[in-house]
VOGU-3710 file (C-alpha; in Angstrom, 3 decimals, decimal comma):
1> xxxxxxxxxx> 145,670/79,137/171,777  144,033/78,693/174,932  140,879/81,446/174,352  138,942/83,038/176,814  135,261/81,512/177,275  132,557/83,672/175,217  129,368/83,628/173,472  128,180/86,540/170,916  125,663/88,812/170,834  123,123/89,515/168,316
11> xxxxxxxxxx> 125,509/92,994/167,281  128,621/90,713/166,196  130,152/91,681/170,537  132,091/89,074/171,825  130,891/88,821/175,616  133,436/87,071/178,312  131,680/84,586/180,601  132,763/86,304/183,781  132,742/82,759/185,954  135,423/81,578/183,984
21> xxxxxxxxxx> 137,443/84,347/184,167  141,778/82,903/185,097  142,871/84,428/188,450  145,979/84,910/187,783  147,112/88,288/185,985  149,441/86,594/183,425  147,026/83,736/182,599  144,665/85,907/181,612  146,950/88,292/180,135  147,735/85,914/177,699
31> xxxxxxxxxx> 144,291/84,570/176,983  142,659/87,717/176,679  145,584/88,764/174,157  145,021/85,147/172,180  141,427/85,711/172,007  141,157/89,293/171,156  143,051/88,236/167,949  140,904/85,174/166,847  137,973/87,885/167,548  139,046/90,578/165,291
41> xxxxxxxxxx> 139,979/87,418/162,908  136,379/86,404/163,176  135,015/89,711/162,112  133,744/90,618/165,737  133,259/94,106/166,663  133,649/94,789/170,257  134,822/92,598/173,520  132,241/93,163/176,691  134,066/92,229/180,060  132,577/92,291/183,101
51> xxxxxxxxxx> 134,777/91,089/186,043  133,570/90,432/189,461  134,740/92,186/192,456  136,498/89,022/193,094  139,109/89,217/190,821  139,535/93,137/190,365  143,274/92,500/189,646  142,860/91,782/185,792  141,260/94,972/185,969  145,063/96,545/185,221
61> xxxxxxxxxx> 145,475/94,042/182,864  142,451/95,115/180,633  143,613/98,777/180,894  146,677/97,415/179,240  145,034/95,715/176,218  142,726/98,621/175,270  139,684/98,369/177,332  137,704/100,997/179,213  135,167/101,209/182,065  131,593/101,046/180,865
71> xxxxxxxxxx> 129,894/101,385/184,198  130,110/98,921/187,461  127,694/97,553/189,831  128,263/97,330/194,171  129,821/93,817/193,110  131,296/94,238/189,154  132,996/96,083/186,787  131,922/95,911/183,057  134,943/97,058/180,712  134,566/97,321/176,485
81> xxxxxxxxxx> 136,644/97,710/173,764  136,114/97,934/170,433  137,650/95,842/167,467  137,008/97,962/164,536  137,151/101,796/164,620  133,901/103,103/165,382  132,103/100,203/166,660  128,865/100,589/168,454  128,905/100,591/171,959  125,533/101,411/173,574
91> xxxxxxxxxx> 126,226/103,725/176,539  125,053/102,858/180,144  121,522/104,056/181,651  121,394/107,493/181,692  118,153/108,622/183,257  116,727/108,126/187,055  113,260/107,783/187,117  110,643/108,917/189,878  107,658/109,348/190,307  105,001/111,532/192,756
101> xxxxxxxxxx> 101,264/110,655/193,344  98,384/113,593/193,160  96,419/112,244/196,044  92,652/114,199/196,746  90,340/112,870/198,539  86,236/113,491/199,289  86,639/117,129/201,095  89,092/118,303/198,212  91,992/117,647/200,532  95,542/117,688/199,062
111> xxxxxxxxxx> 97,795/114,909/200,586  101,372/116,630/200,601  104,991/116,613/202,812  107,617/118,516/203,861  110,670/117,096/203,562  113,380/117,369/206,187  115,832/118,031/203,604  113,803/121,316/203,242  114,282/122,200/206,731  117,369/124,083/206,326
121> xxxxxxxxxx> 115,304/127,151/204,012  113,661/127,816/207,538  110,416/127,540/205,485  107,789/125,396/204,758  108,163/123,922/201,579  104,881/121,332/200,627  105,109/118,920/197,892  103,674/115,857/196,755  105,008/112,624/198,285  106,982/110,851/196,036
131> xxxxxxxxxx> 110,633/109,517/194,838  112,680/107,202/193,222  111,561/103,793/191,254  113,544/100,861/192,436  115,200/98,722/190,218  112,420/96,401/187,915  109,357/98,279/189,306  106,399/99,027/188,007  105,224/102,998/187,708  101,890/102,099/189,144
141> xxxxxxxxxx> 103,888/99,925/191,651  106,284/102,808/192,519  104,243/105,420/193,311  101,624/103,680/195,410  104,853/102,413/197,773  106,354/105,882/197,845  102,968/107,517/198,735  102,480/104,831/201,050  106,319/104,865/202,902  106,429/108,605/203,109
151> xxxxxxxxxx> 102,667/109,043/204,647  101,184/105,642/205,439  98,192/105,982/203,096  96,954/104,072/201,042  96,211/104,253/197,399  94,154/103,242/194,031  96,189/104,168/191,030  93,751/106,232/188,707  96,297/107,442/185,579  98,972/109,423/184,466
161> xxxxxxxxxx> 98,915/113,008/184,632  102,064/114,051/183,150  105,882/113,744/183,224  108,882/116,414/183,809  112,267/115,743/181,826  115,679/117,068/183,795  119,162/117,194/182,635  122,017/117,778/184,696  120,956/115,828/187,362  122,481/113,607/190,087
171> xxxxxxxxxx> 126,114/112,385/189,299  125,376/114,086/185,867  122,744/112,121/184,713  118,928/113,049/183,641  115,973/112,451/185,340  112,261/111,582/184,435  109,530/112,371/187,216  106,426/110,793/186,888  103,029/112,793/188,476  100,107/110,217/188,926
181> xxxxxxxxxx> 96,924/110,832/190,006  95,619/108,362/193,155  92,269/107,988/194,707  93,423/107,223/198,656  92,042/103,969/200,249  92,855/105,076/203,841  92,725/108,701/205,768  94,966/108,568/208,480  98,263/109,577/208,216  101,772/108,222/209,647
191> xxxxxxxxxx> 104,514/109,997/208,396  108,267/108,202/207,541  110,097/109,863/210,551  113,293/109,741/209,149  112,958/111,549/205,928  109,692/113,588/206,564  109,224/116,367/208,736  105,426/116,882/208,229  102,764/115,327/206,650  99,281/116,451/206,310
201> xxxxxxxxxx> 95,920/116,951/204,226  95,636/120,637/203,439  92,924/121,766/201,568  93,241/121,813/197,442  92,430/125,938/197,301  95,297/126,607/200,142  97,830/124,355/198,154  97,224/126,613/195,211  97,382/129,654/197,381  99,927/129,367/199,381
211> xxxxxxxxxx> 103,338/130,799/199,032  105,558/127,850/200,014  104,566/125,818/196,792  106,261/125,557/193,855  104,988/126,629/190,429  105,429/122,879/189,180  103,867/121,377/192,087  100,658/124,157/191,598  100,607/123,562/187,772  100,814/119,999/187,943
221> xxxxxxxxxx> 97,851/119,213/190,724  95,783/121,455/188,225  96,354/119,168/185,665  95,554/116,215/187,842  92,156/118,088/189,188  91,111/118,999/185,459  91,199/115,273/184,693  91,685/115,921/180,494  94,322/114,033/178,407  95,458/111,818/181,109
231> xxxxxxxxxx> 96,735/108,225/180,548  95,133/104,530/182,210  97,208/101,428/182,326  96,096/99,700/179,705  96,969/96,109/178,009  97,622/95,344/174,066  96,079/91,492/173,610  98,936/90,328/170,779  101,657/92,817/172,259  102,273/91,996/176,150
241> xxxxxxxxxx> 102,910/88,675/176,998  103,836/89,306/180,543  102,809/92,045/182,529  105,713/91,736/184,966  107,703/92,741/182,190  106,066/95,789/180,894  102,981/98,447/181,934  101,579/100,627/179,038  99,675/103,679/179,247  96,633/104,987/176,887
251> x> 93,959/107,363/176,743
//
């Protein structure tokens, strides 16, 4: 038998080195069917198979012997399939993750955007800038950026104010929003042209006023204003070993 190169995982899954992956359908056809059978032999509970873009034509050939799509990258697909009935599989991420910044500076000015995606309600609609994490960043990171890309100030992360949970999302998934509370470094505004249609400071009564904000959006500056309960970054001596790995926060 001529078996497919693999190393295991720390839940008894077989995992297929993807570089050595055959090219050619019926090589691999046969490997994959040799080694799937020394596998189950072995007490092994589930095959993980990711195959580069690359060679996409043994995707067929997994369909054939039992696999399924897990989830794919712009350059990958990463297939499963079990070896004993009911085998764990852990699912693929299922949450985006955002986050918005609370920014108020010394005349009780609220720094907030309308988004051109708004447009089309032929109203104003104000919000906090804000949006998506990248991939590997930091909150604190995340929001300064966005706050920074959307209205070219500059901030000081202060804490976490609170977090919204959303199901039913984009493509189906969930979302978690972040609100942070930032003290801003600089004043002047330039707005991101392309997905902003106006940015501006507008006085912290008015925001709460005014009829083109959102309950959320009024309920959580309030929270951000009163200043109670909120969360620092903080560090665990014993616990973090790296903290480009991982950002705690803590009353």
């Amino acid at each position: 038998m001529d078996l497919l190169k693999s190393t295991t995982n720390a839940f008894a899954g077989v995992v297929i080195d993807p570089e050595a992956l055959p090219g050619d359908g019926e090589q691999f056809r046969r490997g994959l069917a040799d080694s799937m059978r020394a596998w189950a032999e072995q007490g092994l509970k589930a095959v993980w198979l990711e195959i580069p873009i690359a060679k996409s034509s043994l995707i067929p050939v997994a369909v054939e012997a039992g696999f399924g799509y897990h989830h794919s990258g712009s350059d990958y697909l990463m297939m499963t399939c079990p070896l004993v009935p009911g085998a764990l599989i852990p699912p693929y991420a299922s949450h985006y993750v955002g986050a918005g910044g609370v920014v108020v500076n010394e005349r009780q000015e609220l720094l907030v955007v309308w988004e051109r995606a708004h447009r089309t309600n032929h109203r104003r609609y104000y919000k906090l800038p804000g949006g998506a994490l990248h991939q590997g960043e930091h909150l604190v990171d995340g929001v300064i950026r966005e706050v920074l890309e959307e209205t070219g100030i500059h901030t000081r992360f202060e804490s976490l104010v609170c977090f919204r949970h959303w199901h039913g999302y984009r493509f189906g998934k969930s979302d978690i929003y972040f609100v942070c509370r930032l003290s801003p470094l600089t004043q002047e505004i330039t707005r991101q042209e392309e997905e902003i249609a106006e940015s501006l400071w507008m006085p912290v009564a008015e925001y709460l006023a005014s009829e083109h904000v959102g309950v959320f959006n009024k309920r959580i500056v309030e929270a951000a204003l009163d200043g109670g309960n909120c969360l620092a970054p903080a560090w665990i001596e014993g616990y973090q070993t790296d903290p480009a790995d991982r950002e705690i926060f803590m009353p």
